[in-house]
C-alpha positions in Angstrom: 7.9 -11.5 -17.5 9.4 -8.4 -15.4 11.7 -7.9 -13.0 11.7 -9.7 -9.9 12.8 -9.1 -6.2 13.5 -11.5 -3.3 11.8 -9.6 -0.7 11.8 -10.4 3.3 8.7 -9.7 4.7 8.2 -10.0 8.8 4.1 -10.6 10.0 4.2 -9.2 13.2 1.4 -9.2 16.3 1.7 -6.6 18.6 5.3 -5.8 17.1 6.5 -9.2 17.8 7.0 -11.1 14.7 4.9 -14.0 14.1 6.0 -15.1 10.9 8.1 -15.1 8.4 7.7 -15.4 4.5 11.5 -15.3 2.4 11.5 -15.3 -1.6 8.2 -13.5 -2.1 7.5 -13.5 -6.3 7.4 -9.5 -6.2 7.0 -10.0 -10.9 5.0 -8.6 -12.9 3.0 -11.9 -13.8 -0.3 -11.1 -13.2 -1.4 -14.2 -11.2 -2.8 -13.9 -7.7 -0.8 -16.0 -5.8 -2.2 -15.3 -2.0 -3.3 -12.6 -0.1 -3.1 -12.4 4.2 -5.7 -11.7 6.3 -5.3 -9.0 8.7 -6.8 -8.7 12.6 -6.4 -8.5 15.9 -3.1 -6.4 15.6 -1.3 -8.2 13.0 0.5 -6.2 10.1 3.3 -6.5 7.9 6.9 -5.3 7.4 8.9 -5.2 4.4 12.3 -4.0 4.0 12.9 -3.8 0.5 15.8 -4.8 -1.2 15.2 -2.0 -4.3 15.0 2.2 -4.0 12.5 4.1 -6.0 12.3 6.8 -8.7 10.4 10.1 -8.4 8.4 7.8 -11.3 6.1 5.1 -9.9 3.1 2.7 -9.4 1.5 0.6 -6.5 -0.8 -1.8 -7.2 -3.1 -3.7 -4.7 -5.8 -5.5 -4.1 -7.7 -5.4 -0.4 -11.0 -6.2 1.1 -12.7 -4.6 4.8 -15.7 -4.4 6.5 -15.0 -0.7 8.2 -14.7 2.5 6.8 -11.2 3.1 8.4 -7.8 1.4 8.2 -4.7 1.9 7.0 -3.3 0.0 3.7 0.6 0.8 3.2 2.5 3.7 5.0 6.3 3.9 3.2 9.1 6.2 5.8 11.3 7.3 3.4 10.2 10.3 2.5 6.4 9.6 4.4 3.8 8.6 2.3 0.9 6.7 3.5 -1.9 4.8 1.5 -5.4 4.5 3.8 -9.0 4.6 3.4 -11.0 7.4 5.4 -14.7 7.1 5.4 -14.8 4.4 2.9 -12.6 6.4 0.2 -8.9 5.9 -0.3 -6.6 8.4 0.1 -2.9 8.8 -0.9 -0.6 11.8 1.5 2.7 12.7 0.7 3.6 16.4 1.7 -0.4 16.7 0.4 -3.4 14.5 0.7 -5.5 13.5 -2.3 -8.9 11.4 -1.6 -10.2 9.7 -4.3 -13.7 11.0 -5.4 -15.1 7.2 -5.2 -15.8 4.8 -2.2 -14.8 1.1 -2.1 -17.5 -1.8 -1.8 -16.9 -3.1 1.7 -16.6 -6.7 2.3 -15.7 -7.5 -1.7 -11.8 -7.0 -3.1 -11.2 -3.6 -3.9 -8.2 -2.8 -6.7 -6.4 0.3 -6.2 -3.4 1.6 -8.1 -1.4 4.9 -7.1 0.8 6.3 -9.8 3.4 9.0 -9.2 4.6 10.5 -12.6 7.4 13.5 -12.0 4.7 15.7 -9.9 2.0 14.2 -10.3 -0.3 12.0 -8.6 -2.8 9.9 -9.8 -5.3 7.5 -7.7 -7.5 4.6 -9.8 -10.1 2.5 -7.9 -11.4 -0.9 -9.7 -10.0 0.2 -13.1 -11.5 4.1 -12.9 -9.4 7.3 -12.0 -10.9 8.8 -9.2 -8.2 11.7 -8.2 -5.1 13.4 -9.3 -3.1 16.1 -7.6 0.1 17.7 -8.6 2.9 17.7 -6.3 7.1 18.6 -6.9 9.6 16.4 -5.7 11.9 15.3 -5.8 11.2 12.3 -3.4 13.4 10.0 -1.8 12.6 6.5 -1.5 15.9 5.2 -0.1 15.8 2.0 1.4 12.6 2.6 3.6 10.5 0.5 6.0 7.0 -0.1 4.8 4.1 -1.4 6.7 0.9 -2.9 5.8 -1.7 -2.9 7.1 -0.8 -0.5 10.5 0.1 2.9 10.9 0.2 4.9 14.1 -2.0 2.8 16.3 -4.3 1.9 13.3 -4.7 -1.7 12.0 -6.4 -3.6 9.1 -9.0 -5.4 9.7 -9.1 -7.4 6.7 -7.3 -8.5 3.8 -4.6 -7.6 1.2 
C-alpha cells in the first residue's frame, strides 16, 4: 500500500455545489473504484489536504466525445491539464502537447510527470512529449478543478 489522504471534494453545477463526497481513498492501490460523469456544467473541486514537491506524477483516466475540454487546472503556481484538438496538453509557465491523439468515446490513461525541470507526458502507456522547464514551483495548498477551467467544461468522464 501507499500513502493515503482524506480528501474533500465539492461536485458543483453552475458553481453551486451539488454534492459532496468526504474520505475519498486517494492510495496507491491500483483498483478502479469509480469514476464521475461530467455535463451540463458540472465539475469538481478539491482542496487538498497535502502540498507538492517540484518532483511529481498525475495519473488519470478520462473518456470524451469532443476534441476540447479541460481535465485538471491546479492555481498554485497555474498549471492546467486539457486536451486541444484531440491531443493533451500540459502548461505551466510553457505548454507541451503530446505528439499523440486520444481515442474519443473509449478511456484514455494519461500520466504527467514533473522530475526537477522536466516534464514528461505518457498517453495509454507511451510517452508522447517532454519539455524542460526550471522551477522551482509552488504547489501550496491550491484549489484544483476538474473537469472546468475558464468557462470550459467536460463533457464526459474521469
Amino acid at each position: 500500500g501507499g500513502s493515503h489522504h482524506n480528501t474533500n471534494i465539492k461536485i458543483l453545477a453552475n458553481g453551486l455545489e451539488v454534492n459532496v463526497l468526504e474520505d475519498l481513498d486517494t492510495g496507491f492501490d491500483d483498483k478502479l473504484k469509480s469514476s464521475i460523469n461530467f455535463s451540463n456544467n458540472i465539475y469538481a473541486e478539491i482542496s487538498p489536504s497535502f502540498n507538492l514537491t517540484d518532483n511529481f506524477s498525475i495519473s488519470l483516466w478520462f473518456k470524451s466525445s469532443t476534441n476540447d475540454f479541460p481535465l485538471v487546472n491546479w492555481t498554485s503556481p497555474n498549471f492546467n491539464i486539457e486536451v486541444q484538438s484531440q491531443a493533451p496538453k500540459f502548461t505551466q509557465s510553457q505548454s507541451l502537447t503530446c505528439s499523440s491523439i486520444i481515442e474519443k468515446n473509449y478511456w484514455n490513461h494519461l500520466v504527467v510527470t514533473v522530475t526537477n525541470a522536466e516534464q514528461k507526458l505518457f498517453l495509454n502507456g507511451i510517452a508522447c512529449g517532454s519539455k524542460n522547464e526550471n522551477g522551482p514551483f509552488n504547489y501550496n495548498n491550491p484549489l484544483i478543478t476538474i473537469g472546468h477551467n475558464s468557462g470550459s467544461y467536460l463533457n464526459g468522464a474521469i
